[in-house]
Backbone and ligand atoms as CSV (ligand in chain L), in Angstrom:
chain,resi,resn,atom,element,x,y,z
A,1,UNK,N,N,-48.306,17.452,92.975
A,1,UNK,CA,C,-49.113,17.225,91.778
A,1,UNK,C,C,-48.475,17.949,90.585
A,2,UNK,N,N,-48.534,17.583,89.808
A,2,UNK,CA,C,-47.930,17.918,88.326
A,2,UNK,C,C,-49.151,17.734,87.038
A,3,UNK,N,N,-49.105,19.150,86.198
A,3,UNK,CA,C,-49.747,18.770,85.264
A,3,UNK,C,C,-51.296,18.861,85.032
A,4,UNK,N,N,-51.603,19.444,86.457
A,4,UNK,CA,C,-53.258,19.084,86.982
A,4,UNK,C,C,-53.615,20.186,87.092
A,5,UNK,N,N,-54.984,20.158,87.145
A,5,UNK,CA,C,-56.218,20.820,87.224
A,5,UNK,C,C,-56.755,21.211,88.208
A,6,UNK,N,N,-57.175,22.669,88.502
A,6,UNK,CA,C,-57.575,23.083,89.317
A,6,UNK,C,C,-58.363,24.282,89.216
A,7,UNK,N,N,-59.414,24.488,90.160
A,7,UNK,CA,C,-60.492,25.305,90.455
A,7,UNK,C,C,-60.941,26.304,91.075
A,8,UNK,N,N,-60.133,27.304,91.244
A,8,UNK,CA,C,-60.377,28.615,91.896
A,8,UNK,C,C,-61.739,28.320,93.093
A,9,UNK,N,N,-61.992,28.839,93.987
A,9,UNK,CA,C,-63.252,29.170,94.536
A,9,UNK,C,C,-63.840,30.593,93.609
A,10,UNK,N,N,-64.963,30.705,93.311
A,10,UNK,CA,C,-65.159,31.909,92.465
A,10,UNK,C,C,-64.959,33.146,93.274
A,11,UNK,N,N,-64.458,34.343,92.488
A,11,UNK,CA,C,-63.913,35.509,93.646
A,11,UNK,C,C,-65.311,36.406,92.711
A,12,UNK,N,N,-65.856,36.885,93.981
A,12,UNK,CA,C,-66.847,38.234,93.609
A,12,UNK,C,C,-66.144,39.805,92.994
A,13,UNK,N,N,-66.191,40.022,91.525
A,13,UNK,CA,C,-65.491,41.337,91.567
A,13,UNK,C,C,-66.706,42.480,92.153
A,14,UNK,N,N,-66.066,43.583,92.624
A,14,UNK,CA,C,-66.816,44.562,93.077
A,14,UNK,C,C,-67.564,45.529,92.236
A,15,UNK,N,N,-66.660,45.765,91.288
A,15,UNK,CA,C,-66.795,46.525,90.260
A,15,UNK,C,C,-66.424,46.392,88.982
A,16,UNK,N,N,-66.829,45.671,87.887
A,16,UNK,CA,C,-66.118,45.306,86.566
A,16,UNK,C,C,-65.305,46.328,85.958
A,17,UNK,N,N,-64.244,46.064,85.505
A,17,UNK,CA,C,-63.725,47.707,85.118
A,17,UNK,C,C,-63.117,47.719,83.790
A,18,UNK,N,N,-63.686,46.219,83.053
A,18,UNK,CA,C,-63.739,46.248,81.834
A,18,UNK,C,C,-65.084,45.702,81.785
A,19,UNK,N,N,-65.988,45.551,80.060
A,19,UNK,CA,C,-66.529,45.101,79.484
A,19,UNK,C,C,-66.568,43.596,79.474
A,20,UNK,N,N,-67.731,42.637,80.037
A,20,UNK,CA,C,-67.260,41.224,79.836
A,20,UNK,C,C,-68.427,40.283,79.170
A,21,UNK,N,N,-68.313,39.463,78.588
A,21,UNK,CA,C,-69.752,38.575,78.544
A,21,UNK,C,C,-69.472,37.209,79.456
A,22,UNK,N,N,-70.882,37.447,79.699
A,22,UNK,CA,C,-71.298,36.117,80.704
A,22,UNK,C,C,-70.995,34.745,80.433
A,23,UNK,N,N,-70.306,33.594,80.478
A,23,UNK,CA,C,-70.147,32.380,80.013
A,23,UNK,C,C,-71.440,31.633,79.788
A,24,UNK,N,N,-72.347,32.366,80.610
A,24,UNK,CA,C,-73.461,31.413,80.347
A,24,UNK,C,C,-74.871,32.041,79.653
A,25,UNK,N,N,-75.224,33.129,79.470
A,25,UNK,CA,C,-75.725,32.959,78.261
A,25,UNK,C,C,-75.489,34.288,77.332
A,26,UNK,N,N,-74.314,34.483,77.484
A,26,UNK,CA,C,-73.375,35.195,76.236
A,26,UNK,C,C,-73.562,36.627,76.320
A,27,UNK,N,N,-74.309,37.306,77.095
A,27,UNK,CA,C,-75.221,38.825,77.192
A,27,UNK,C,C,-73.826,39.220,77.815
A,28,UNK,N,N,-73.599,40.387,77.247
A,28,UNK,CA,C,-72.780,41.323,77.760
A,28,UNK,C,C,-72.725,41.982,78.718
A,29,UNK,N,N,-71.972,41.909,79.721
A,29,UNK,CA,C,-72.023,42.392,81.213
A,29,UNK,C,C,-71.260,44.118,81.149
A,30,UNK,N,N,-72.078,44.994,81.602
A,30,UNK,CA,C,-71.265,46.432,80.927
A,30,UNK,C,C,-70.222,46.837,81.922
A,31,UNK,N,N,-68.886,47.609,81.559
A,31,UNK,CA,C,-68.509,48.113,82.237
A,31,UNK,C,C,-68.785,48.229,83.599
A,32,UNK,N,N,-68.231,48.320,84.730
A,32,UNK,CA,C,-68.769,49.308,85.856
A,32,UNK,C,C,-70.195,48.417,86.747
A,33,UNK,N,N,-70.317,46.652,86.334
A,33,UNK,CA,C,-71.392,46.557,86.659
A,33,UNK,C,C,-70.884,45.319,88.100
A,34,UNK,N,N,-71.515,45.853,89.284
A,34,UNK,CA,C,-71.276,45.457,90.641
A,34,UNK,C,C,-71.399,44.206,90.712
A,35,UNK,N,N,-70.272,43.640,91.424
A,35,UNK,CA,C,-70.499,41.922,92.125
A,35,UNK,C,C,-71.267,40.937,91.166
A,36,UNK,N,N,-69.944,41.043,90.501
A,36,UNK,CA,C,-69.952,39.827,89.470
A,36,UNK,C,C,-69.346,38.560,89.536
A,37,UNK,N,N,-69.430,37.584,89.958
A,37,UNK,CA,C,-68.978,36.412,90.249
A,37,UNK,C,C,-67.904,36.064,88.908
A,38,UNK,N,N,-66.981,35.631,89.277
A,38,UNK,CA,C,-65.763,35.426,88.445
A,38,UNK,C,C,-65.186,34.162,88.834
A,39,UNK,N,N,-65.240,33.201,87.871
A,39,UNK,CA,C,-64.282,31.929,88.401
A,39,UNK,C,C,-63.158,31.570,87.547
A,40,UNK,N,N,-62.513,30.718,87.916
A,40,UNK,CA,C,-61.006,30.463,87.086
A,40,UNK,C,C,-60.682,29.244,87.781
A,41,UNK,N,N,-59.680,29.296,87.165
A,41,UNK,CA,C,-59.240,27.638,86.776
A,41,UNK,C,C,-58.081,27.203,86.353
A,42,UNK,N,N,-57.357,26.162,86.109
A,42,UNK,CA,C,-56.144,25.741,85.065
A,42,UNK,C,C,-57.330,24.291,85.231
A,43,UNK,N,N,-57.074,24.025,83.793
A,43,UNK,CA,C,-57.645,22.854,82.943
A,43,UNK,C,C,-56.862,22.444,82.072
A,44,UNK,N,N,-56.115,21.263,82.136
A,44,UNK,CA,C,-55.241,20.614,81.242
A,44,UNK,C,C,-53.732,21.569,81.092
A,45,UNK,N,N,-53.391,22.177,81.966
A,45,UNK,CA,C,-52.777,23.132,81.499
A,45,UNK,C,C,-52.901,24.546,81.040
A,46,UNK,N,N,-53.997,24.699,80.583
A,46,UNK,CA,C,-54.748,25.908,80.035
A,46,UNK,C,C,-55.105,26.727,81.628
A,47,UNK,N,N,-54.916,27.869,81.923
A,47,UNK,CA,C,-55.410,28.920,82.315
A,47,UNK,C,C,-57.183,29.229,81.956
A,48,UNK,N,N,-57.948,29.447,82.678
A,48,UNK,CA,C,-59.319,29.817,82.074
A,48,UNK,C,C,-59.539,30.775,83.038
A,49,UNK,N,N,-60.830,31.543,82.750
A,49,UNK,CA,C,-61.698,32.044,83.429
A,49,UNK,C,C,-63.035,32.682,82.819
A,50,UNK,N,N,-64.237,32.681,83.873
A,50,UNK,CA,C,-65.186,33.132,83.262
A,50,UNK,C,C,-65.977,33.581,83.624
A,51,UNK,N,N,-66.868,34.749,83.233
A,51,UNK,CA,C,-67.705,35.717,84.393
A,51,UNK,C,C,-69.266,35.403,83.963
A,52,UNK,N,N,-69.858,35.539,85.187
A,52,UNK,CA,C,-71.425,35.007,85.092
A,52,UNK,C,C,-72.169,36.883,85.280
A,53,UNK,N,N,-73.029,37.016,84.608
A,53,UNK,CA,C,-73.955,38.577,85.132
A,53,UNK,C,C,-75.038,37.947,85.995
A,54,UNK,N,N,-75.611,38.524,86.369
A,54,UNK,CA,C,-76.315,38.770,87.337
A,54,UNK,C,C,-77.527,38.428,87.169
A,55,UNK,N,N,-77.810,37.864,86.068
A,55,UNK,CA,C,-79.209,37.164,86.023
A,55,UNK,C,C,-79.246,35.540,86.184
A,56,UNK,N,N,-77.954,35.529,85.957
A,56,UNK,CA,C,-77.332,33.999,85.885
A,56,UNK,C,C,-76.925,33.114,87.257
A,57,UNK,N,N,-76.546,34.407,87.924
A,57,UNK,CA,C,-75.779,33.601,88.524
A,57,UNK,C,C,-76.480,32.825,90.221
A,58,UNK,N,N,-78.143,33.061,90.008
A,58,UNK,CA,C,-78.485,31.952,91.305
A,58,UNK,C,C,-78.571,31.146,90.657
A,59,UNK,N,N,-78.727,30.693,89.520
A,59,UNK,CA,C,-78.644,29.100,88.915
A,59,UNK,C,C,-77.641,28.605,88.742
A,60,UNK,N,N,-76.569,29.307,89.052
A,60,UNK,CA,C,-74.672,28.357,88.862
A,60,UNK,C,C,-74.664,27.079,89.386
A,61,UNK,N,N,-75.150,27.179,90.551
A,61,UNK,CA,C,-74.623,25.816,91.014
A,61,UNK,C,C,-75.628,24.764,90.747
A,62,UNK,N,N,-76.967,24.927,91.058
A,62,UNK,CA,C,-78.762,24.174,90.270
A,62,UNK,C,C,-77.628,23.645,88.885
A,63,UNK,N,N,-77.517,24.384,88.201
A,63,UNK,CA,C,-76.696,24.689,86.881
A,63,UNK,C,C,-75.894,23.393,86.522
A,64,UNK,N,N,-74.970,23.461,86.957
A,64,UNK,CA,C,-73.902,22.553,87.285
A,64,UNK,C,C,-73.885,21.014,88.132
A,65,UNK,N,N,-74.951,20.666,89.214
A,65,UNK,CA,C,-75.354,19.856,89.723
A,65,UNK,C,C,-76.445,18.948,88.401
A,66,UNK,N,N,-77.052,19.760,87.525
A,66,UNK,CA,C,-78.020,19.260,86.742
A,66,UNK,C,C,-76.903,18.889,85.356
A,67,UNK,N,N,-76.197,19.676,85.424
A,67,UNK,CA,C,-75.233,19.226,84.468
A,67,UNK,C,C,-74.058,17.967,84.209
A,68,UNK,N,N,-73.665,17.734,85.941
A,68,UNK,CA,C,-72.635,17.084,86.328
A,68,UNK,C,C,-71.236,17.401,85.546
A,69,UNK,N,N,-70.984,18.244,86.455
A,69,UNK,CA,C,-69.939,19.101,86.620
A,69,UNK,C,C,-68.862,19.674,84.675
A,70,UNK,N,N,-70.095,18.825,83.692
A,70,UNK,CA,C,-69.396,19.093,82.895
A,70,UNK,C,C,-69.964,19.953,81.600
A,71,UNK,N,N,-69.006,20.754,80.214
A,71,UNK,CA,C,-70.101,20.808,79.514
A,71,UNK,C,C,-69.188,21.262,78.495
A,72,UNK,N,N,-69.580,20.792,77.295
A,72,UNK,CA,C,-68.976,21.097,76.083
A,72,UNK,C,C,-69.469,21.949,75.573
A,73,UNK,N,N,-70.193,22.696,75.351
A,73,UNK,CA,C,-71.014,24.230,75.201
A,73,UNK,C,C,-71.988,25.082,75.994
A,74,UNK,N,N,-71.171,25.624,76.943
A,74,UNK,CA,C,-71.434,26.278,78.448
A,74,UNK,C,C,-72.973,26.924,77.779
A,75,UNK,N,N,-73.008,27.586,76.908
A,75,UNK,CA,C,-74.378,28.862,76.286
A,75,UNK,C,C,-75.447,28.071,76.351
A,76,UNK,N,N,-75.575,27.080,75.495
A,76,UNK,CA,C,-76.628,25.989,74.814
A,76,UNK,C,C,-77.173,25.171,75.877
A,77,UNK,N,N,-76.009,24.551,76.586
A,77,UNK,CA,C,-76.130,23.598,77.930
A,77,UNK,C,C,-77.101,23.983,78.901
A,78,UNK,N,N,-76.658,25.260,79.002
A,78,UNK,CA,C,-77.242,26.785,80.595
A,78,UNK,C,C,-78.340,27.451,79.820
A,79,UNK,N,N,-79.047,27.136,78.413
A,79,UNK,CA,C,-79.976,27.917,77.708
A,79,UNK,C,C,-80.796,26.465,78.146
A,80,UNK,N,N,-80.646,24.884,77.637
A,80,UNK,CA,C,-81.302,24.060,77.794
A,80,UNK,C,C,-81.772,24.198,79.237
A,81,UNK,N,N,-80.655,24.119,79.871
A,81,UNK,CA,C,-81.281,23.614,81.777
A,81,UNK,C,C,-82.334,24.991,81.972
A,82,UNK,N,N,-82.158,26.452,81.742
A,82,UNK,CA,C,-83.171,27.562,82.120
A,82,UNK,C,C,-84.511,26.890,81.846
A,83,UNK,N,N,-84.510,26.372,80.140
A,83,UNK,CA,C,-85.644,26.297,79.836
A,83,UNK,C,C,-86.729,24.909,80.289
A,84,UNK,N,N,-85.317,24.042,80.375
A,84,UNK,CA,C,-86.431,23.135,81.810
A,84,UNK,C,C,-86.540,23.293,82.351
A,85,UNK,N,N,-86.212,23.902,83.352
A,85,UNK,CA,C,-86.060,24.324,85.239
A,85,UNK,C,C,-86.760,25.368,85.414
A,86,UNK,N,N,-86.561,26.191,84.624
A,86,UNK,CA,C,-86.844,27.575,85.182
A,86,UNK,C,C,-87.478,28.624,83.846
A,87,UNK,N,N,-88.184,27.894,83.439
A,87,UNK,CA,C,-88.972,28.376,82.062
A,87,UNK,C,C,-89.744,29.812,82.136
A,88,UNK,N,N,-89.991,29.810,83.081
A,88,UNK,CA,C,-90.554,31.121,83.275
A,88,UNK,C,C,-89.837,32.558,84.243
A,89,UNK,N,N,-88.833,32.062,84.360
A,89,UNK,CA,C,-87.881,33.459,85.155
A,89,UNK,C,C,-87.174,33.798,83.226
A,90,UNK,N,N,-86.842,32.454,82.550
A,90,UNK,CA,C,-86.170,32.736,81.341
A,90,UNK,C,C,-86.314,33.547,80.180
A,91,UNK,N,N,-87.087,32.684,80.090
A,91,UNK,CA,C,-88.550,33.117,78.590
A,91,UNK,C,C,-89.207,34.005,79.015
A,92,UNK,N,N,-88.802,35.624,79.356
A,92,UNK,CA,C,-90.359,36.432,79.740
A,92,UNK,C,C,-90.079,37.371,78.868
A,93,UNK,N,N,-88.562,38.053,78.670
A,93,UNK,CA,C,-88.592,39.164,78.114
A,93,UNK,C,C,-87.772,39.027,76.903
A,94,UNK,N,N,-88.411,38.106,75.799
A,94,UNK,CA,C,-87.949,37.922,74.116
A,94,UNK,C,C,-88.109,38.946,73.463
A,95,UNK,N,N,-88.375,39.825,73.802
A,95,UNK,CA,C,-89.290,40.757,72.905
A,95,UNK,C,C,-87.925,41.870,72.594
A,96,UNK,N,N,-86.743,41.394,72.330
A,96,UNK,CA,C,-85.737,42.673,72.173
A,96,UNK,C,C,-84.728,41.953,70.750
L,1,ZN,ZN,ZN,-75.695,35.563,82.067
């Protein structure tokens, strides 16, 4: 194959040992914070990768199945599907 695209299986880091934000809804994952799901990729050529925190990440795949497999603005996309699906794990703590 030449030229193509491909999909990591996501690797669990143990320990973040930099600063990261979440691809999916942008909150900053701190330093030092345990078993963070990390996926990667080559897309078109491009290298990617992207880390989910921990509030996010039992809806990855719900996520992505509701999405079909695609999305032109990962934040907005994964803010829409919470707030149909799962309106009330989402919407509880606005108050910050
Ligand atoms: Zn998140």
């Amino acid at each position: 194959m030449s030229g193509s695209s491909f999909y990591n299986a996501p690797e669990v880091v143990k320990k973040t040992r930099k600063a990261h934000v979440c691809a999916y809804c942008g909150k900053t994952i701190p330093k030092g914070t345990p078993y963070i799901i990390k996926e990667s990729g080559l897309w078109m050529g491009d290298f990617w990768k992207r880390y989910s925190c921990r509030d996010c990440q039992p809806y990855i795949s719900e996520f992505w199945g509701w999405q079909g497999c695609e999305s032109e603005s990962l934040e907005s996309d994964f803010d829409e599907f919470m707030r149909e699906n799962h309106y009330e794990e989402w919407v509880t703590d606005d108050d910050d």
